[in-house]
N, C-alpha and C positions, 0 to 999 in steps of 0.2 A: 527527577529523571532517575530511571532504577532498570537495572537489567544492563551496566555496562559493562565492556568498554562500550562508548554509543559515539561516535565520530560524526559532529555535525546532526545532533540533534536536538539544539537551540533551533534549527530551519522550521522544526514546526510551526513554532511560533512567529514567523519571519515573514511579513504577509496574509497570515491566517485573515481570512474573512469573517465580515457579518453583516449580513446571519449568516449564518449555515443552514443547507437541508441534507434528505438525505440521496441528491445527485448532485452529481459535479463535473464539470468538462476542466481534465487535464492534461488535452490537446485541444489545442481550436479546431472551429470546423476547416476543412481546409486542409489542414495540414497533412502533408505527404504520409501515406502509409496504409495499410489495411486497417480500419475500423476496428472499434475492438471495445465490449463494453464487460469492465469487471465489477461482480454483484458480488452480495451474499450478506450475512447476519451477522450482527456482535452479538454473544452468547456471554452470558455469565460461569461461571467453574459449576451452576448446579443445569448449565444447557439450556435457561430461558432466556429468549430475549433482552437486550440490554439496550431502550432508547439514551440518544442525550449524549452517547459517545461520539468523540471526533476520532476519525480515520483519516490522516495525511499519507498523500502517496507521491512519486515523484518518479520518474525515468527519464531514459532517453529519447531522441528522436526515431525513425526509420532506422537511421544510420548510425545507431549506437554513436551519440554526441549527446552530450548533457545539453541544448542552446543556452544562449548567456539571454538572461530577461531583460525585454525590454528598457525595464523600469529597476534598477538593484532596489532589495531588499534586504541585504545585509550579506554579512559576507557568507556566513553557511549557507542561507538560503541562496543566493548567485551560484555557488558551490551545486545547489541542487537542480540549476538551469531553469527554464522557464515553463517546462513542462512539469510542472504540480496540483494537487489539488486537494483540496478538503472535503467532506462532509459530515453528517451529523447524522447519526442511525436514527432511523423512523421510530413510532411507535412499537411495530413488531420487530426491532432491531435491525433491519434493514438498511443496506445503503447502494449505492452502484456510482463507479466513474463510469463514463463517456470520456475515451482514447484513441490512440492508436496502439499496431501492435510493437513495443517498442526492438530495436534493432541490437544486434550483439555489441560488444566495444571493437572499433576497428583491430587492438592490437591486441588483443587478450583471446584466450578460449573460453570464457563465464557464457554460460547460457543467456539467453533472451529473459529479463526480468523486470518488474518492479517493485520497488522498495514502500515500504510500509510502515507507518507508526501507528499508535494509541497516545488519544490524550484522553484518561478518564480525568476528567475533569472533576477538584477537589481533592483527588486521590494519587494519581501518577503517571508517567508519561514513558513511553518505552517503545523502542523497533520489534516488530514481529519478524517471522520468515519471511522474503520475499517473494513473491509469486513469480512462478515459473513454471515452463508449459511441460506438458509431457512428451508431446510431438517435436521437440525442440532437438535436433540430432545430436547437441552437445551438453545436453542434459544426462549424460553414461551414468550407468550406476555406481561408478566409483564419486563421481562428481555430487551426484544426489546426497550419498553417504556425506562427504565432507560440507555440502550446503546449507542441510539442514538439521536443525535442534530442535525441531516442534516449538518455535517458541509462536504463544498465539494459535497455535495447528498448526495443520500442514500445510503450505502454501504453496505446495507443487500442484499445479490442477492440469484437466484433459479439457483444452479447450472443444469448442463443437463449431462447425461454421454453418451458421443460421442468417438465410437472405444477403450475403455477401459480407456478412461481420460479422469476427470472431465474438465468443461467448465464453466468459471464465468467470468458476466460481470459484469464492476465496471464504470460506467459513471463518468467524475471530473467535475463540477463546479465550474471555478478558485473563490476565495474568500466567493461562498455560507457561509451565516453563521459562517464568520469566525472572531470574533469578534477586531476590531484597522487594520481589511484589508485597504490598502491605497488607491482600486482600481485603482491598474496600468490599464494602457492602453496596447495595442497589441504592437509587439515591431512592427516597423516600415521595411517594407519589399524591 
């Protein structure tokens, strides 16, 4: 693990599935809330395509609520409620959750987000910027400023609403900004 402090980031690991591909549903169908599907590309620091990486993500409900998983999986991971999910970037680097749009924390001002790791597998493991919307009224530019460090990109995106679900892209920059990254190299094909 590199790039801390990282608070509950054994949860990657905590459930991880197999296989992996590169979708994942980290809301069930069903589940209360606008649609919401977040794409985009793990990238290497030279901007090509990077297959074979896991992207973990995790939020809240509607209702800014972590829910407790049916099933515990340890204690960070219960920590990160039962809406998570993993997948494994395509060939062309590619990956997409299947979600909902996650809700504020009832007692807090933090914008609408979700939270994000990297496992380069063999090499290192670390949280990126969070994804958060740009439409989001509590996204102020003071807030923006203090949220984010590029780490990974930017992870602030302008969602689009297409056929009644939202649409957010999240580009990854393996190790942008990610402070004792070892910069691994591509794994070897």
């Amino acid at each position: 693990i590199v790039g801390l402090p990282c608070e509950g980031c054994e949860a990657v690991f905590q459930g991880l599935p197999s296989p992996l591909s590169p979708t994942a549903r980290i809301a069930a169908i069903g589940e209360p809330g606008a649609p919401m599907t977040i794409t985009g590309r793990v990238l290497g620091p030279d901007r090509r395509p990077r297959a074979g990486v896991v992207v973990y993500a995790y939020q809240t409900n509607d209702q800014g609520v972590y829910p407790r998983p049916s099933q515990p999986t340890g204690a960070a991971g219960d920590r990160h409620g039962a809406l998570r999910g993993w997948v494994l970037s395509g060939p062309d680097g590619r990956y997409a959750f299947e979600t909902i749009r996650p809700g504020t924390y009832p007692s807090r001002d933090l914008p609408q987000h979700v939270h994000m790791h990297v496992i380069e597998r063999g090499c290192a493991t670390y949280y990126i910027d969070d994804v958060m919307f740009t439409d989001d009224p509590l996204l102020t530019p003071a807030e923006r400023g203090k949220l984010t460090a590029g780490r990974g990109g930017d992870g602030i995106v302008t969602p689009k609403r297409v056929d009644g679900r939202w649409i957010a892209t999240r580009d990854i920059t393996l190790g942008l900004n990610i402070p004792g990254h070892p910069g691994c190299q591509a794994p070897a094909r």
